[in-house]
N, C-alpha and C positions, 0 to 999 in steps of 0.2 A: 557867490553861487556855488563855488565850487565846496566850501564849507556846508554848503545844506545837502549837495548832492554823495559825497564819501558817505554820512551817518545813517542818509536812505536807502544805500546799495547794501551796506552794512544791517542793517534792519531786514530787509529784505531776503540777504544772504540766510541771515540767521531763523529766518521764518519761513523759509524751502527745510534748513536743512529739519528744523521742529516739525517740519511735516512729515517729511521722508522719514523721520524717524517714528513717529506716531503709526504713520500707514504698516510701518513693520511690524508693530508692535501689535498693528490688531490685525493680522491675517485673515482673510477671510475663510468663515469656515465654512462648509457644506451644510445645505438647507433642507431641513424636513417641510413638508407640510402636508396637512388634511386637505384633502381636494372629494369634498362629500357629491353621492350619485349623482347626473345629471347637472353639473354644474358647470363643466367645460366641455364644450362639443358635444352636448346629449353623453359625456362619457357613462356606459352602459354598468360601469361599476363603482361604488366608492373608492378610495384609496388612498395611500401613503406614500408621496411621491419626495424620494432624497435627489438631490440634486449637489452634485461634486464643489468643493470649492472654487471658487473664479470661474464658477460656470458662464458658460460662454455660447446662446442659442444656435451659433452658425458654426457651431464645432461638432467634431464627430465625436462620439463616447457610446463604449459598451454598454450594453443595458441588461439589468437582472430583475426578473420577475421572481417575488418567493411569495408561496401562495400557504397560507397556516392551514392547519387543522381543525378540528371540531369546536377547542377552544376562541377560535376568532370567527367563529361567523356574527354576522351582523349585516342591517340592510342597507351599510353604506352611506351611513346618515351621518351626520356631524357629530352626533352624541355617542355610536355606536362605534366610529374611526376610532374615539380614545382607548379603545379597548387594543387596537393593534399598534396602538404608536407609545403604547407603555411595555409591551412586551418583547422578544426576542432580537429581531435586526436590529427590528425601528428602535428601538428603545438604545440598543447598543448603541448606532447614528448618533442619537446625542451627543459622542464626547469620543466618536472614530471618525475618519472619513477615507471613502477610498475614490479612487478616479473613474467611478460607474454612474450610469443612472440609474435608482432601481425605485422600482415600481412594486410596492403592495397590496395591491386587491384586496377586498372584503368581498366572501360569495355568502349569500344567505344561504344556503344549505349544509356548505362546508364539505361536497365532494364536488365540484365544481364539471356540474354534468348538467344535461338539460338542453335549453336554447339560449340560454345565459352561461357557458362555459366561459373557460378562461379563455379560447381561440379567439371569440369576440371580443375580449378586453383588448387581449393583441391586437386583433387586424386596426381598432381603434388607436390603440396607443401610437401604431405604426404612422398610419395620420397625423395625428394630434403632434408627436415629436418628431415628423418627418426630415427638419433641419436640423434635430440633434443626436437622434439615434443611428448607430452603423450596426448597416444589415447585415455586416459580417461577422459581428457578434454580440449573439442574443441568447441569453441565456435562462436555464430556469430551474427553481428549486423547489422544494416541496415536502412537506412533512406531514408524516399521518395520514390524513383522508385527502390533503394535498397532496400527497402523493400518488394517490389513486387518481389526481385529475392528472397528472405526469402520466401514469400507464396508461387513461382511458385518449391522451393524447398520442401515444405512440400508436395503439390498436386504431385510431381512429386513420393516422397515415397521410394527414390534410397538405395541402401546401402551405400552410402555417406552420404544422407540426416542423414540417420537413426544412425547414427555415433557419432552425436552431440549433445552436453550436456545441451545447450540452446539456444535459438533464443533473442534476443532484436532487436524488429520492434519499427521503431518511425518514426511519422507526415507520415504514409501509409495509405496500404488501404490492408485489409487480408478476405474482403467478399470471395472471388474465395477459403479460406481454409476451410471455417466454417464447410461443410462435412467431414472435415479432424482431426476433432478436438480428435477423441480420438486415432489417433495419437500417441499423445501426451505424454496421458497414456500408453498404451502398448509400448511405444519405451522408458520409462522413460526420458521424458523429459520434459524443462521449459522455459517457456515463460514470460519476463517483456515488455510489451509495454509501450511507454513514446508517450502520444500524449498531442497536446495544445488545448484547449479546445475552442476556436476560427476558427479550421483549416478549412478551405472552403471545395468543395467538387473537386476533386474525396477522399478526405482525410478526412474528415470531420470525428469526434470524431465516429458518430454512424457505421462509415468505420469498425472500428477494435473491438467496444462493441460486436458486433453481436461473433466474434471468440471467444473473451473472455468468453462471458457469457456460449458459446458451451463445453467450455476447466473448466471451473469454475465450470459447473454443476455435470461434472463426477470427478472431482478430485480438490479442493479447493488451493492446494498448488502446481499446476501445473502450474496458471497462474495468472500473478499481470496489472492491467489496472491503471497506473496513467496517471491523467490527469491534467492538468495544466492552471490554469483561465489566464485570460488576455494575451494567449499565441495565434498565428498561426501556420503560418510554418516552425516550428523552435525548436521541440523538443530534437533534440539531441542533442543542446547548453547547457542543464541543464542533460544532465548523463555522461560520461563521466570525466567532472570538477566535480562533486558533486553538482554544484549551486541548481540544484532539491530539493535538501533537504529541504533550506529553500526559496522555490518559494510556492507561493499559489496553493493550488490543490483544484480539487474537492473532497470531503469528502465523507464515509458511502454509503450506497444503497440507487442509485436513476434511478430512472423506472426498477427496475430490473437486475442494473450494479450494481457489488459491486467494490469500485475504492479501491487501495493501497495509503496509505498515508504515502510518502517518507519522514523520518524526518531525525533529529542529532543524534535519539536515536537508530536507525535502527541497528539494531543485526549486521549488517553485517557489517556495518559503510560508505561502498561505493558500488557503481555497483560494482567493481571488486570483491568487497568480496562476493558479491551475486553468480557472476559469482564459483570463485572459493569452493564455498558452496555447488556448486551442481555440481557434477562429474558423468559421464558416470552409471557406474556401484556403487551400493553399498547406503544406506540412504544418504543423506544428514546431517550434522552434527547439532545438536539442536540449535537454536539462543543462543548466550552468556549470561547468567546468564539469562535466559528468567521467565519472571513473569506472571502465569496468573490474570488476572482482576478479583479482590475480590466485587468490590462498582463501583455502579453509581451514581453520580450525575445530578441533573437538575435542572441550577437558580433560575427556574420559573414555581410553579405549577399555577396558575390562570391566567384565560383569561376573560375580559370584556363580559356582556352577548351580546346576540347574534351571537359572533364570527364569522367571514366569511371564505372559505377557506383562505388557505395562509396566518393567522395569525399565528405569531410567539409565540408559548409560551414560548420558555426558550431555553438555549443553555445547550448539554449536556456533561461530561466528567467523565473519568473512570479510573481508575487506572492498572497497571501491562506496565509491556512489550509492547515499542509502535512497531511495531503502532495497538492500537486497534479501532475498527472496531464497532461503535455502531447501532445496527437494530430496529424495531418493530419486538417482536415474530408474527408470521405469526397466524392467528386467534384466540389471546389470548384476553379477557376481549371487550375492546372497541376499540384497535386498529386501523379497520377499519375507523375511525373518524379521525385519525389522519400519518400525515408522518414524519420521517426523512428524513434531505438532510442537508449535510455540515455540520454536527454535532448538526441539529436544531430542534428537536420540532416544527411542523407548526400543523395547524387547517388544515384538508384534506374534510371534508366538515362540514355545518352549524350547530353548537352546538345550540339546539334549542330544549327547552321541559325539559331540566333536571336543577339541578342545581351541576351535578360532572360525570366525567367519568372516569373509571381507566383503564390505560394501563402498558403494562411490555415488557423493553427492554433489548433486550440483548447487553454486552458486550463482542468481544470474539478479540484472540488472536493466533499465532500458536502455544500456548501454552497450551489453556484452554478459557474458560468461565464462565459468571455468569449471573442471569438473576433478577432483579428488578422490582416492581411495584412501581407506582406514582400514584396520583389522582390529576388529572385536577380539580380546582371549577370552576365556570362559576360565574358569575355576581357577585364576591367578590372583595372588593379592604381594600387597608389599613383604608380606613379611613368609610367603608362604612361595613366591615362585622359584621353581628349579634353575630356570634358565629364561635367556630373552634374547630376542632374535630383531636384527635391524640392518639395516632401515627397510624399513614396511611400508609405502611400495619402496623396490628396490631402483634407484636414478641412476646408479651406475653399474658394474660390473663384480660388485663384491660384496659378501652378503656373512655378516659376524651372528655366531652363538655363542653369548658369555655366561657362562657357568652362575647360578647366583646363589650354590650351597656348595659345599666340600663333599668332594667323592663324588664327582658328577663323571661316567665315563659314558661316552657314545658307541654303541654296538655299531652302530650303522646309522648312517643319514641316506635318506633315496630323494633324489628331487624328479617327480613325476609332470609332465605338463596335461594340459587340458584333456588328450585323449588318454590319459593314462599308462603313456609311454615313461620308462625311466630316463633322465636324462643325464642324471650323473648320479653316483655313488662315494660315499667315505665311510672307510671302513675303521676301526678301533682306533676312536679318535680320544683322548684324554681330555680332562679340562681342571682348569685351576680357576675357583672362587674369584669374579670380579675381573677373571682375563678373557676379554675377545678372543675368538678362535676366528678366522675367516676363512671363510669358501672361495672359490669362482666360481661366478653366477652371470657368467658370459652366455643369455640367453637372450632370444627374439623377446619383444614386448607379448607381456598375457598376463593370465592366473595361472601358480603354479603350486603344487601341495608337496609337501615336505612331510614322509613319513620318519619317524626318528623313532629309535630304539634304544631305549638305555636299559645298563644292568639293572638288574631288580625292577625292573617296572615295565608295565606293557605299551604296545607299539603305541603312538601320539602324530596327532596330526596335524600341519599348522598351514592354513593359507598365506601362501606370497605374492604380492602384484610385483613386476615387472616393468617398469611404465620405459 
């Protein structure tokens, strides 16, 4: 007996482990399917229903509603479905899968307005997935004319609307929300737009800046505006895949927009993680291992004299947690003189009369900030400066001018502070090619101007920060 029963445990043994190893091998993947009008629960829409792997009916999972554009209208019909399940998410689904439930709609009209709006696909869906959907996060996206059913659902203000945990509008138009913007705030909720920075009009970039900036001014971490150079009509090609990441965007505040800059380093790692980063009820969870910005850099402090607007002076970058966000402090030092855009230092009008101007920019993050000054020269170049003066701003007590031509003598140097009191004076000072000369510059923290006088040349003026 015992001879027949070792070679059947043995059999056995070996046809668990052929299983267990087969089951690995075919993981289960995430499930599309057409689910055409009126077919489940009078459902009042057709639709594309993905369903996560190992999905599990009595578990809870986030749910994404993305509603197409004029390209996918249809009546929701079985024939009409294959039009949305070959194209953009759905179509992705095939061969991704994330840990959501998301929902496709088909609206016949393709601004999903009416008495058949998207609200009623919700309050349905709500039912229909009431053992699988968590009401703490629900989410919704939209593109084109589905985007307009996003604004006509914010202006609408329902308790559906008010239910949901985010909006993502892309290549729209959310003018008709802009009075609706805080919203936003009081309902605890977040908005990322993805628009191309090309997009014609009724869509055109400054379509969805105006809601931004509305949404931006009362709460910074409410709303993200990226936008995308050398793009159209066609923003929502690069969020869903990730491609956005690394596509060209427009960068930093400009006219008054402050843009998000989608990278690889993004806290969240994808939309979805953004997505699921921000839930109904309760903080949002800190970005991962997030770094505030300590330093800024700037390639390039000098500009040729004369300068014209729109001169470039130097490109700038910062350290900590991206993506960070480089500014002009808003009426600090000489600012006004000068713009960011796209992470650049431009000439914003004619540098003319001085020979330095100093500005202080900030770097910030959702984590923190740091603020920096620099000093522009004007009509200095490598091979042409008399002299150069450091460290600008000044961190310690002592402040060097080294000679950078032979026969360099100083009549006078006057150090004047902000009221245009003198505060020290040196008088016939000499210098030697390539040798520091140093001051004490034992001063309170400010701006301070340095009038110098050398032989043969007239009086010059340099700004000094202080810090």
């Amino acid at each position: 007996m015992q001879r027949l029963v070792r070679p059947l445990l043995l059999f056995l043994w070996i046809a668990a482990i052929s299983a267990g190893i087969c089951t690995e091998a075919h993981a289960q993947r995430g499930k599309l399917t057409k689910v055409p009008v009126n077919t489940r629960s009078a459902n009042p829409k057709g639709y594309i229903e993905y369903l996560p792997p190992n999905y599990v009916s009595t578990k809870k999972y986030p749910v994404l509603y993305w509603m197409h554009g004029l390209e996918g209208v249809g009546s929701g019909t079985s024939s009409s479905l294959d039009k949305l399940m070959s194209q953009q998410i759905s179509n992705w689904l095939k061969s991704n899968d994330v840990d959501l439930i998301i929902l496709v709609p088909q609206d016949a009209s393709g601004y999903w307005n009416g008495s058949n709006s998207i609200a009623r696909f919700v309050e349905w869906a709500k039912v229909y997935y009431r053992s699988s959907i968590d009401l703490n996060q629900q989410h919704m996206a939209g593109l084109s004319s589905g985007g307009y059913g996003i604004r006509d659902f914010i202006v609408g203000n329902s308790a559906t609307y008010k239910a949901f945990s985010t909006f993502t509008p892309m290549s729209t138009n959310l003018d008709g929300a802009v009075g609706r913007a805080s919203q936003i705030v009081s309902n605890n909720q977040y908005v990322w737009i993805h628009q191309g920075k090309n997009d014609v009009t009724p869509n055109q970039l400054a379509s969805v800046a105006s809601f931004h900036n509305a949404v931006y001014r009362l709460d910074s971490r409410r709303s993200r505006l990226t936008a995308y150079l050398n793009l159209g009509h066609g923003a929502w090609d690069k969020v869903y895949n990730g491609t956005g990441r690394t596509s060209a965007q427009v960068t930093g505040t400009q006219s008054g927009t402050t843009y998000y800059n989608w990278t690889m380093s993004d806290p969240n790692r994808d939309w979805f993680g953004w997505l699921l980063s921000h839930p109904k009820t309760g903080a949002a969870p800190p970005p991962a291992s997030g770094t505030a910005p300590t330093g800024i850099a700037l390639s390039n402090t000098s500009v040729g004299s004369g300068a014209g607007a729109g001169t470039v002076v130097g490109s700038i970058s910062a350290n900590g947690t991206a993506p960070v966000t480089t500014t002009l402090v808003s009426g600090a030092y000489d600012n006004a003189k000068f713009r960011v855009a796209n992470n650049q230092l431009t000439v914003a009008s004619s540098l003319a009369g001085r020979s330095t101007y100093t500005i202080q920019l900030q770097a910030a993050n959702g984590t923190g900030s740091v603020r920096q000054a620099f000093t522009i020269s004007v009509g200095q170049s490598s091979n042409g400066t008399t002299y150069t003066i450091s460290p600008n701003p000044v961190a310690g007590n002592n402040l060097n001018i080294t000679p950078q031509a032979d026969d360099v003598f100083f009549n006078a140097i006057l150090v004047l502070d902000p009221a245009g009191v003198v505060r020290a004076r040196y008088i016939n000072v000499p210098g030697q090619k390539g040798v520091p000369l140093t001051f004490p510059f034992d001063m309170t923290p400010g701006m301070y101007t340095l009038q110098i006088w050398r032989r043969y040349a007239s009086m010059e003026t340099m700004r000094v920060v202080k810090q």
